[in-house]
MOPAC internal coordinates of N, CA, C and O (Angstrom, degrees):
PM7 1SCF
backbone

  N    0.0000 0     0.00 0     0.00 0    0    0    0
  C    1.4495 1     0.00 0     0.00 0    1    0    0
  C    1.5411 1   110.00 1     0.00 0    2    1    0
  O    1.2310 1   132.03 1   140.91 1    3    2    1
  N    1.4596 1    94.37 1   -39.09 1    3    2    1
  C    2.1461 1    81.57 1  -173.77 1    5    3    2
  C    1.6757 1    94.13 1   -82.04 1    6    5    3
  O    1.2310 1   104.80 1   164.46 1    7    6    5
  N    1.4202 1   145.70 1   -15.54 1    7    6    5
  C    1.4408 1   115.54 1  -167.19 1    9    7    6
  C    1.7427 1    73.93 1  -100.85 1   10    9    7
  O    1.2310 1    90.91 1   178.50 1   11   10    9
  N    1.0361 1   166.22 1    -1.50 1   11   10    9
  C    1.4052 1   131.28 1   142.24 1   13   11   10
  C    1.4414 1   131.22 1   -59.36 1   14   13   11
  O    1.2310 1   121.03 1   169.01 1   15   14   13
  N    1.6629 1   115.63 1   -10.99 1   15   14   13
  C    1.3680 1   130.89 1  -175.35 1   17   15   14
  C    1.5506 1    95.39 1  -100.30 1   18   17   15
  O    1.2310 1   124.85 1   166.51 1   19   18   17
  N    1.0981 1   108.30 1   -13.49 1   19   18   17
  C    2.1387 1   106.18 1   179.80 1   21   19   18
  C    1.6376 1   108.03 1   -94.08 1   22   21   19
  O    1.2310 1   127.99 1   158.09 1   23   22   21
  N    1.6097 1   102.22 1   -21.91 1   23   22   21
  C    1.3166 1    97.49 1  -173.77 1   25   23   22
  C    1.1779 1   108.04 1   -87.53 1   26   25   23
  O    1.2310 1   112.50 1   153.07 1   27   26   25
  N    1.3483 1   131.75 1   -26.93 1   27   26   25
  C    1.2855 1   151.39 1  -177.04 1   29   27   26
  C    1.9879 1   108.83 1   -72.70 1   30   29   27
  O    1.2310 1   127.21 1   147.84 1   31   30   29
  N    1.3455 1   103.73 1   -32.16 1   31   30   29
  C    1.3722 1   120.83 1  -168.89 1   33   31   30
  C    1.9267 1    83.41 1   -75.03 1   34   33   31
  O    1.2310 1   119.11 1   128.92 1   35   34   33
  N    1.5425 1   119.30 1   -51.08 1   35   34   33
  C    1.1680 1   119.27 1  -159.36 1   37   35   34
  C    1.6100 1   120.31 1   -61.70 1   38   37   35
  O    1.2310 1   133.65 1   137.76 1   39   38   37
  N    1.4573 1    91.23 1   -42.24 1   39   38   37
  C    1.2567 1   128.69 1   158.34 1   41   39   38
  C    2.0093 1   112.29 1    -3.57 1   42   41   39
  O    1.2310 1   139.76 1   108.26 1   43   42   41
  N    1.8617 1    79.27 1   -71.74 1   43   42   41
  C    1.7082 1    82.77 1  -154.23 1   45   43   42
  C    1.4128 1   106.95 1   -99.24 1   46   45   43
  O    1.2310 1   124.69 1   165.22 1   47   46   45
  N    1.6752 1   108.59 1   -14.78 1   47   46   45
  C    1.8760 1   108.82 1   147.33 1   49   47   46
  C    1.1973 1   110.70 1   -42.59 1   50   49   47
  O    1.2310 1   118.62 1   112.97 1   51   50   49
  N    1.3943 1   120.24 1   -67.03 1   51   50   49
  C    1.5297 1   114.39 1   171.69 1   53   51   50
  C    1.6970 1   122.59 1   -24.60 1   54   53   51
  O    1.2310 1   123.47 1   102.80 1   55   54   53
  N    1.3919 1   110.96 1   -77.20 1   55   54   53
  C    1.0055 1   121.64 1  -178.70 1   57   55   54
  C    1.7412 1   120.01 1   -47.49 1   58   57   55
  O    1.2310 1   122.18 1   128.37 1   59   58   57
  N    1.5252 1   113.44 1   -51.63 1   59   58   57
  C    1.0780 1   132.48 1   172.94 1   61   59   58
  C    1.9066 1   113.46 1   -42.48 1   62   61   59
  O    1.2310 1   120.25 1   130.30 1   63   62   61
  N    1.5315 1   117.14 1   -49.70 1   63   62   61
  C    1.2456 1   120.69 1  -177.73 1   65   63   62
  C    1.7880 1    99.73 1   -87.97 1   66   65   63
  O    1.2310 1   110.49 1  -172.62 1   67   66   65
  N    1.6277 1   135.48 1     7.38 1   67   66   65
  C    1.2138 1   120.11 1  -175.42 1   69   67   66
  C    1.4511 1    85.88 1   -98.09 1   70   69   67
  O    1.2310 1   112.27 1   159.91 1   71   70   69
  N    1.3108 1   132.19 1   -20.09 1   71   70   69
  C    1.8537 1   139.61 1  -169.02 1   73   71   70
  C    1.3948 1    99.65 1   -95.55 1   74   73   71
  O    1.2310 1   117.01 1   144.56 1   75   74   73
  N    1.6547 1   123.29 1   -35.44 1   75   74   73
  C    1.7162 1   105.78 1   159.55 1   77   75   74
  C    1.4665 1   104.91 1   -56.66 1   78   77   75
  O    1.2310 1   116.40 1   113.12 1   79   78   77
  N    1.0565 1   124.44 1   -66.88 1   79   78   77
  C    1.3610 1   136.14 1  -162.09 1   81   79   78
  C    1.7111 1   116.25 1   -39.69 1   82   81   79
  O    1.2310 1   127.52 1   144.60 1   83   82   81
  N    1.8181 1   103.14 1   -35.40 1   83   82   81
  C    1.2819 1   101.90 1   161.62 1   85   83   82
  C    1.2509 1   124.29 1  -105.82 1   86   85   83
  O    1.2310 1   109.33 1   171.67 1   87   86   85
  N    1.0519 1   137.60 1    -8.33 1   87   86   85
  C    1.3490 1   154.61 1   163.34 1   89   87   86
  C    1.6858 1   143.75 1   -78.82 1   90   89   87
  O    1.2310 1   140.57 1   138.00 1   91   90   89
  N    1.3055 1    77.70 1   -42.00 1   91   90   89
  C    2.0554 1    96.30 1  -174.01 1   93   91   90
  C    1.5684 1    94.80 1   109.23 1   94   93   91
  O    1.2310 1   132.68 1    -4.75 1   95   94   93
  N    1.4070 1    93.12 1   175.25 1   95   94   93
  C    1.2432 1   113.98 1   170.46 1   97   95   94
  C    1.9359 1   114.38 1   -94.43 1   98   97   95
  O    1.2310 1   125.41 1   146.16 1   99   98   97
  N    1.4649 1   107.22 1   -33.84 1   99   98   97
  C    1.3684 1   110.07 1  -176.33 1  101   99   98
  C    1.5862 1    96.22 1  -122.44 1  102  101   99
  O    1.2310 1   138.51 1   -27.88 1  103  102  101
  N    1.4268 1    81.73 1   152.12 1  103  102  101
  C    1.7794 1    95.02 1   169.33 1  105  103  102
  C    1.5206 1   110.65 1   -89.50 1  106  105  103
  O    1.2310 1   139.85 1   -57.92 1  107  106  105
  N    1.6074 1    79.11 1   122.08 1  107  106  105
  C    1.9309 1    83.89 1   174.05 1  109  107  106
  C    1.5985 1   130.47 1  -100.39 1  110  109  107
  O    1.2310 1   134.74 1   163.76 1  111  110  109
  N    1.4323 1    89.10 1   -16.24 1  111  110  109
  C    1.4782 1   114.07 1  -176.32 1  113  111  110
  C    1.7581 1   112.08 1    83.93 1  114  113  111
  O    1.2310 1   119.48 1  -136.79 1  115  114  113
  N    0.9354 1   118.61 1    43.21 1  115  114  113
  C    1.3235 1   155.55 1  -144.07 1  117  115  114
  C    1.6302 1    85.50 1   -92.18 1  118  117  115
  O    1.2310 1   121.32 1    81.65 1  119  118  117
  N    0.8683 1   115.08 1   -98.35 1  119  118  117
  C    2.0877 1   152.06 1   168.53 1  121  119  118
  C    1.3679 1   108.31 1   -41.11 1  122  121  119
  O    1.2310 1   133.29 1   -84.66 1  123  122  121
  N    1.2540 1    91.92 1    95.34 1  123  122  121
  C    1.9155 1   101.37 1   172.27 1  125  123  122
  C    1.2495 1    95.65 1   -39.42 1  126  125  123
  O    1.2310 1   123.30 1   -12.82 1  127  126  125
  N    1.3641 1   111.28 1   167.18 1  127  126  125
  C    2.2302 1   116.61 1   148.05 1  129  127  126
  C    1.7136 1   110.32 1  -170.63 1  130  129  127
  O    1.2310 1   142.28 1   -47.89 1  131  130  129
  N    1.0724 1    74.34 1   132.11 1  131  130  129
  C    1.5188 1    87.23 1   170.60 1  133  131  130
  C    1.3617 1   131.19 1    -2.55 1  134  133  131
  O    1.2310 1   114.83 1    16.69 1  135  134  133
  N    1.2029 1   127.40 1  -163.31 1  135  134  133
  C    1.9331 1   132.99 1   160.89 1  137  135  134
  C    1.2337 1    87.38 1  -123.91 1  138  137  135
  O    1.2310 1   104.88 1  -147.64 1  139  138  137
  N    1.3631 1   145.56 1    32.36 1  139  138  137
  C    1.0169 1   133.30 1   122.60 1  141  139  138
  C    1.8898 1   134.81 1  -112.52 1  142  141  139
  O    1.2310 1   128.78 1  -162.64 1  143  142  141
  N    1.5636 1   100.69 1    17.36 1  143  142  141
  C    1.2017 1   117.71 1  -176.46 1  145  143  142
  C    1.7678 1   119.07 1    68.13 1  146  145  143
  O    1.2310 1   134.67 1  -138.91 1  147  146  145
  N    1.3832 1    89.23 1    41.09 1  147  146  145
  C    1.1417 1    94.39 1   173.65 1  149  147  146
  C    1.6102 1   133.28 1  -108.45 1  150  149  147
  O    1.2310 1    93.39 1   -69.72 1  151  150  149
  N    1.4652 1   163.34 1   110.28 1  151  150  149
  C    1.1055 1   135.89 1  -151.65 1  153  151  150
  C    1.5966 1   119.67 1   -58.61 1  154  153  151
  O    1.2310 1   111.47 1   -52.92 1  155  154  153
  N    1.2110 1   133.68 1   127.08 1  155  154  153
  C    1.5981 1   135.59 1  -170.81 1  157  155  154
  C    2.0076 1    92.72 1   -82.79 1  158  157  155
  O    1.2310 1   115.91 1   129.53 1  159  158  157
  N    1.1725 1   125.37 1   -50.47 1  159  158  157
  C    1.7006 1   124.11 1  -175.30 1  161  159  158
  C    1.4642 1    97.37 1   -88.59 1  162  161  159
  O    1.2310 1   114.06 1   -72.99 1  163  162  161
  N    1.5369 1   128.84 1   107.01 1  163  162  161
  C    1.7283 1   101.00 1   164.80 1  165  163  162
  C    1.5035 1    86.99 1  -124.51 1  166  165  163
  O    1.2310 1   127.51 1   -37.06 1  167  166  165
  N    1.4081 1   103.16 1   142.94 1  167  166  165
  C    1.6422 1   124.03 1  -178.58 1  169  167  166
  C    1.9503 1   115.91 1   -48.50 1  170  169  167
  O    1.2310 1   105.24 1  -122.29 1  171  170  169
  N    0.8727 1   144.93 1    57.71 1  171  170  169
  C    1.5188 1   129.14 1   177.85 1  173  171  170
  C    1.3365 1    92.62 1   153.46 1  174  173  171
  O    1.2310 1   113.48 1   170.04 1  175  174  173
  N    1.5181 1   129.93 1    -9.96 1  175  174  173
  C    1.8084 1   135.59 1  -135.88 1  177  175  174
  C    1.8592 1    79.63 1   -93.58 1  178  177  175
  O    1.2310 1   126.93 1   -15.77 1  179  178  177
  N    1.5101 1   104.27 1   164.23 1  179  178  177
  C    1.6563 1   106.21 1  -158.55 1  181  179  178
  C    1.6205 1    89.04 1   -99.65 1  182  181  179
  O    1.2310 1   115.58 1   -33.27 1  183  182  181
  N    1.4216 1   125.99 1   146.73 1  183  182  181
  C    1.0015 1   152.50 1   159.98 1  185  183  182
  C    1.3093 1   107.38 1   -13.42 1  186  185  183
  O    1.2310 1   117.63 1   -29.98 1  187  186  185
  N    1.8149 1   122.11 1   150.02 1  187  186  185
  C    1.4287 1   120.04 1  -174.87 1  189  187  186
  C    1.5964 1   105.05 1   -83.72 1  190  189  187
  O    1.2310 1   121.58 1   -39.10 1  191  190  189
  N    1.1182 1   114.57 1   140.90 1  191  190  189
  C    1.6171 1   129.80 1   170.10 1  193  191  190
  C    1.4117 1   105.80 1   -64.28 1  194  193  191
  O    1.2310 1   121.29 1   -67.56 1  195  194  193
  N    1.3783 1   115.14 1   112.44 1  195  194  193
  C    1.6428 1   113.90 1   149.30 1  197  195  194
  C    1.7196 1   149.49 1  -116.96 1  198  197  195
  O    1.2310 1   120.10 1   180.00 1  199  198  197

């Protein structure tokens, strides 16, 4: 039970530094977004539907 709670712990470090990595660490207000908090420019994101 605890090395499933370490792997799980590792888990979201992982995850956590792949969202610095795309994000930052602080919000700068950098990234337009939506009125629904969404980003309007995202880097690789697929073309707008018309």
């Amino acid at each position: 039970m605890v090395k499933r709670g370490e792997a799980r712990a590792q888990v979201i470090r992982e995850q956590q530094d792949e969202l610095i990595k795309r994000w930052g660490l602080k919000v700068t207000g950098e990234v337009r977004l939506d009125e629904h908090g969404f980003p309007l420019d995202q880097a690789g994101g697929s073309p707008d539907k018309k």
